[in-house]
N, CA and C of each residue as an Amber inpcrd file, in Angstrom:
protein
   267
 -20.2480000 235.5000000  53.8000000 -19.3480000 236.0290000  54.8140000
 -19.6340000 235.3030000  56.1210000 -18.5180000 234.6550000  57.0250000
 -18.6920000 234.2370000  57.9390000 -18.5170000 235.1270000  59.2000000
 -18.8190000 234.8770000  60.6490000 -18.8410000 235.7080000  61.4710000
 -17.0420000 236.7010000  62.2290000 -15.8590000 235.6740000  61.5310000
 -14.5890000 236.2610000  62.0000000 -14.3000000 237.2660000  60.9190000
 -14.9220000 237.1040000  59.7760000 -14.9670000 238.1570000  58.5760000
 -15.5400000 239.1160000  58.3850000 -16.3880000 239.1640000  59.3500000
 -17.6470000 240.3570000  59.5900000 -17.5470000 240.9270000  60.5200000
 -16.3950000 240.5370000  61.4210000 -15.6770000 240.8890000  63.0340000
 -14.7850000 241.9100000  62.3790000 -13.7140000 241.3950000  61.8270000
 -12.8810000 241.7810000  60.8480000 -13.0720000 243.2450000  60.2540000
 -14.0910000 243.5740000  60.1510000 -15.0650000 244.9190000  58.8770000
 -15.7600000 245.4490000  59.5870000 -16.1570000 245.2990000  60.9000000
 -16.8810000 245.9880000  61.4300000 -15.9960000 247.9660000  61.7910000
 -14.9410000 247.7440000  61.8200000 -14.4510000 249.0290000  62.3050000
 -14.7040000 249.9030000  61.0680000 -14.3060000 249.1410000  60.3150000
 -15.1630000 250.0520000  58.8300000 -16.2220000 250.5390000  58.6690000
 -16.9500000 249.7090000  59.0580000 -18.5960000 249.6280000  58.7320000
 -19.2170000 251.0140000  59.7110000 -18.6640000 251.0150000  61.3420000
 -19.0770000 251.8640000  61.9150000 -17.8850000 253.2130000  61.7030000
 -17.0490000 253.2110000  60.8650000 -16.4950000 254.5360000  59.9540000
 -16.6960000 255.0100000  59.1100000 -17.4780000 254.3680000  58.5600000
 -18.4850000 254.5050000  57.3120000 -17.3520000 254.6130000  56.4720000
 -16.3150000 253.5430000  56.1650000 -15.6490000 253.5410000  55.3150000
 -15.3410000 251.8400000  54.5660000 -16.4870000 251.3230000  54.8730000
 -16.4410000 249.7790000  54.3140000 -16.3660000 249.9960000  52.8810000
 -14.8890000 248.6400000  52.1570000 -15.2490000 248.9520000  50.7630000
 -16.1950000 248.3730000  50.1460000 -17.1070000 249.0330000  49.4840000
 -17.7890000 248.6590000  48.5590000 -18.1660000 247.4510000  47.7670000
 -16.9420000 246.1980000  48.0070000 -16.6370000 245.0920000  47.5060000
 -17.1980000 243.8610000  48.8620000 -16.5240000 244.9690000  50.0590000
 -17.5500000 244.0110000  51.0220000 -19.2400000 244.5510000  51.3730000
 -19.9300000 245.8680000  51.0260000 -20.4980000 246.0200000  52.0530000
 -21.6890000 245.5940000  51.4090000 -22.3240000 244.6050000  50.1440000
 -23.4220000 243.8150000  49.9210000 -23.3260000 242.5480000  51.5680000
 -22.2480000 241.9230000  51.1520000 -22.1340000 240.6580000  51.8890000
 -22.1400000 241.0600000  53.2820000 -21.3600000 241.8960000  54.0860000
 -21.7020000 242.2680000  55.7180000 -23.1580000 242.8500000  56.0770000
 -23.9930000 243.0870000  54.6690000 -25.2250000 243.8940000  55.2070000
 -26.1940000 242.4060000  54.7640000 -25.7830000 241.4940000  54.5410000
 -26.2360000 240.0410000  54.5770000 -26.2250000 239.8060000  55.6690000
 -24.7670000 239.1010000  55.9290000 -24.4190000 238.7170000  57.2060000
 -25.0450000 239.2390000  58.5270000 -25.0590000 240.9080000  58.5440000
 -24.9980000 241.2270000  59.5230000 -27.3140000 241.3330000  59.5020000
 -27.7360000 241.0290000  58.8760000 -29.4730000 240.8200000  58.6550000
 -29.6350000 239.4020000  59.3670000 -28.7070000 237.9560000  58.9560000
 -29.0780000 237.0660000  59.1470000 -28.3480000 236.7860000  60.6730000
 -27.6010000 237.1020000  61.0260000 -26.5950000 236.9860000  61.9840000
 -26.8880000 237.8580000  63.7220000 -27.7240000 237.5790000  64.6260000
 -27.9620000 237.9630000  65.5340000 -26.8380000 238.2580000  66.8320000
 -25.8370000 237.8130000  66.4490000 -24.5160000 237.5700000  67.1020000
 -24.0750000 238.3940000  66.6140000 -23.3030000 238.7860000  65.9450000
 -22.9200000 240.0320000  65.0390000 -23.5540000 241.0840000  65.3040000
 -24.3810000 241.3670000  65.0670000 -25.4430000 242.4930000  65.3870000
 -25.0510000 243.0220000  66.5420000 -25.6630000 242.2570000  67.5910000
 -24.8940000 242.4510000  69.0370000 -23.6440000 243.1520000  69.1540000
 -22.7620000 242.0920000  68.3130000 -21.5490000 242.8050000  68.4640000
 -21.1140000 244.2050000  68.2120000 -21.6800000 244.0540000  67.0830000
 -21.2380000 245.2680000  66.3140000 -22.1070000 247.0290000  67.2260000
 -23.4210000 246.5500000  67.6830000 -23.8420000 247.6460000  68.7070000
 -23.2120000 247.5400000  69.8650000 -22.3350000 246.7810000  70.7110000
 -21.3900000 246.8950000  71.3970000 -19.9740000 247.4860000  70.9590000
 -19.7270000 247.2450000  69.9250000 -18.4750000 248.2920000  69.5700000
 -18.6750000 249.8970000  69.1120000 -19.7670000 250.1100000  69.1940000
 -20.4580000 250.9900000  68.4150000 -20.2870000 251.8330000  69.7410000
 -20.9350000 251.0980000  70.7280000 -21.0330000 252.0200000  71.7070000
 -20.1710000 252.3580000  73.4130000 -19.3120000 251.1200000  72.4480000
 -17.8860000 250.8440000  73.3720000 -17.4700000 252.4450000  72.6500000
 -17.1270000 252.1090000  71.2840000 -16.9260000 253.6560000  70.7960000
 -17.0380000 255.3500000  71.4860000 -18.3170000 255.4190000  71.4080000
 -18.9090000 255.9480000  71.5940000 -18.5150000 256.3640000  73.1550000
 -18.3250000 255.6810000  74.1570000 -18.1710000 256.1310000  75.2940000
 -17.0360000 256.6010000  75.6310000 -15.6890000 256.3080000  74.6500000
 -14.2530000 256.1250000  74.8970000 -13.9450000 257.5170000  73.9590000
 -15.2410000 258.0410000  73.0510000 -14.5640000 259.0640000  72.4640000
 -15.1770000 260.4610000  73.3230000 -16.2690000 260.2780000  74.0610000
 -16.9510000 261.1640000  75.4650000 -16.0250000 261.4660000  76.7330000
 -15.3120000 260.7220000  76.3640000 -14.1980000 261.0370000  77.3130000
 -12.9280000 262.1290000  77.1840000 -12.8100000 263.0190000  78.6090000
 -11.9960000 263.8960000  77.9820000 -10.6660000 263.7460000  77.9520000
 -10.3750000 263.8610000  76.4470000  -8.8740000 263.9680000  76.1250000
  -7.7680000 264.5860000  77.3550000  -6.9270000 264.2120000  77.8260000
  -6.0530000 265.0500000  78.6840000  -4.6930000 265.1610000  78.0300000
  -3.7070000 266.2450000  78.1630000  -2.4360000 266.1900000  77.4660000
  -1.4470000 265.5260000  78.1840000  -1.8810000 265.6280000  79.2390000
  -0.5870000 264.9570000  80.5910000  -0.3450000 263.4280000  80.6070000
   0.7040000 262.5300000  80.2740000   1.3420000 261.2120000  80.6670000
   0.5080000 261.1470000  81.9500000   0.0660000 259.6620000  81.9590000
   0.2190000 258.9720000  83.3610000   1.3280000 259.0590000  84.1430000
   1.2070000 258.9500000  85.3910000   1.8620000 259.1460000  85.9890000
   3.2160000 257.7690000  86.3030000   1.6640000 256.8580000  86.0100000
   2.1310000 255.0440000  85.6410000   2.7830000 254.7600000  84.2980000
   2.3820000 255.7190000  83.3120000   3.6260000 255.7300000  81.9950000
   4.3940000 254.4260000  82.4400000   5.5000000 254.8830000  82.6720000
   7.3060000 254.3960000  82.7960000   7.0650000 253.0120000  82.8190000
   6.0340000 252.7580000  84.3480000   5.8670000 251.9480000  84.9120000
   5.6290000 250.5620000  84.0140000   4.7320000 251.0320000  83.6790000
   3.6780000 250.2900000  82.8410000   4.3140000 249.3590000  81.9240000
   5.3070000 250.6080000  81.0750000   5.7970000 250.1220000  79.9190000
   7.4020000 249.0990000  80.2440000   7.6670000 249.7690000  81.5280000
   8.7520000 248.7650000  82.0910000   8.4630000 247.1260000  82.1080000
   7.2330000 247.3770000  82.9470000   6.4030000 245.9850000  83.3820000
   6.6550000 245.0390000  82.1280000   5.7170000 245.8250000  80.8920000
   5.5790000 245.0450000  79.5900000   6.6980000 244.7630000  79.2760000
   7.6190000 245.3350000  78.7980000   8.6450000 245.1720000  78.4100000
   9.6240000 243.8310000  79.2030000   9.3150000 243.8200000  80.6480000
   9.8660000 242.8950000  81.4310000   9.0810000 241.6940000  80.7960000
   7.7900000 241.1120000  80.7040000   6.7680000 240.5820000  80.7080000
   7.0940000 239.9220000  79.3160000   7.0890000 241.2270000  78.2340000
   7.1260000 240.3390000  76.9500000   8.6840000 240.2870000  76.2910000
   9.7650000 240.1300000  76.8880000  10.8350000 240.2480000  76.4850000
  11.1920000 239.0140000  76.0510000  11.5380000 238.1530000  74.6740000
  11.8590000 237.1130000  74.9220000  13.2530000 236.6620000  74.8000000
  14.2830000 237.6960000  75.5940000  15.7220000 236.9860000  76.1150000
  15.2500000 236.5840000  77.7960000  14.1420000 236.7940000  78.1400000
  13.7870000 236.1400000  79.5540000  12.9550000 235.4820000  79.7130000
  13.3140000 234.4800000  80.8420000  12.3890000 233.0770000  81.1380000
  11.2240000 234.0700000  81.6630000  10.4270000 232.7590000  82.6280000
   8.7650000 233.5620000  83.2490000   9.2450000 234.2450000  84.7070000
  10.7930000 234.0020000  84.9500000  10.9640000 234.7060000  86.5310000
  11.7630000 235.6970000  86.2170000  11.8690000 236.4090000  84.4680000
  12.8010000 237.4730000  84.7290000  14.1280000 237.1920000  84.3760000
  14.9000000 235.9560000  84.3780000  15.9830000 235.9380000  84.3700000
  16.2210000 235.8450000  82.7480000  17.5190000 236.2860000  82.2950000
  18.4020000 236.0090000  80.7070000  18.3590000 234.6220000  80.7560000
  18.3350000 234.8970000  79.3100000  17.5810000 233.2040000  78.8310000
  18.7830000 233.0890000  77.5350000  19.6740000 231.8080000  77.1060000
  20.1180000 231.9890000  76.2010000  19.6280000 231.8250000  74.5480000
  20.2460000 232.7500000  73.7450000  19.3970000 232.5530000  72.1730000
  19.8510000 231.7040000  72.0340000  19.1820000 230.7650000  70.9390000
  19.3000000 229.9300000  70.3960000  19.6890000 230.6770000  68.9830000
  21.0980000 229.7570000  68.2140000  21.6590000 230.3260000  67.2040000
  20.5740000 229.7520000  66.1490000
């Protein structure tokens, strides 16, 4: 197993739901692999801090906003200033 494949499995691994087919080879990888390791206790505890946080029921207030922005941003009938762009047939 290489390290984008072991990137790949890690959300498993810390769900304790890796299949079985990978989890000889990531508990390789992740023994010989000091980079990985790292990683994977950084997502662990990226986790970990994002689920300590309290849930709220209420929308942002930036909602609308936000999603306007994106939507402006990743639209592709528009150039990079916003303007209609024609399709190509």
């Amino acid at each position: 197993m290489n390290c984008p494949e072991a990137i790949d499995l890690m959300g498993d691994a810390i769900d304790a739901c890796l299949p079985s087919t990978f989890q000889a080879s990531f508990d390789d990888h992740m023994a010989e692999c000091s980079s990985c390791r790292t990683y994977l206790e950084h997502l662990r505890l990226t986790r970990q801090a994002l689920q300590s946080l309290p849930r709220g029921t209420e929308t942002s207030s930036h909602r609308k906003e936000l999603i306007q922005k994106f939507s402006e941003e990743f639209d592709p009938t528009r150039d990079d200033k916003g303007h209609a762009t024609e399709r190509s047939s």
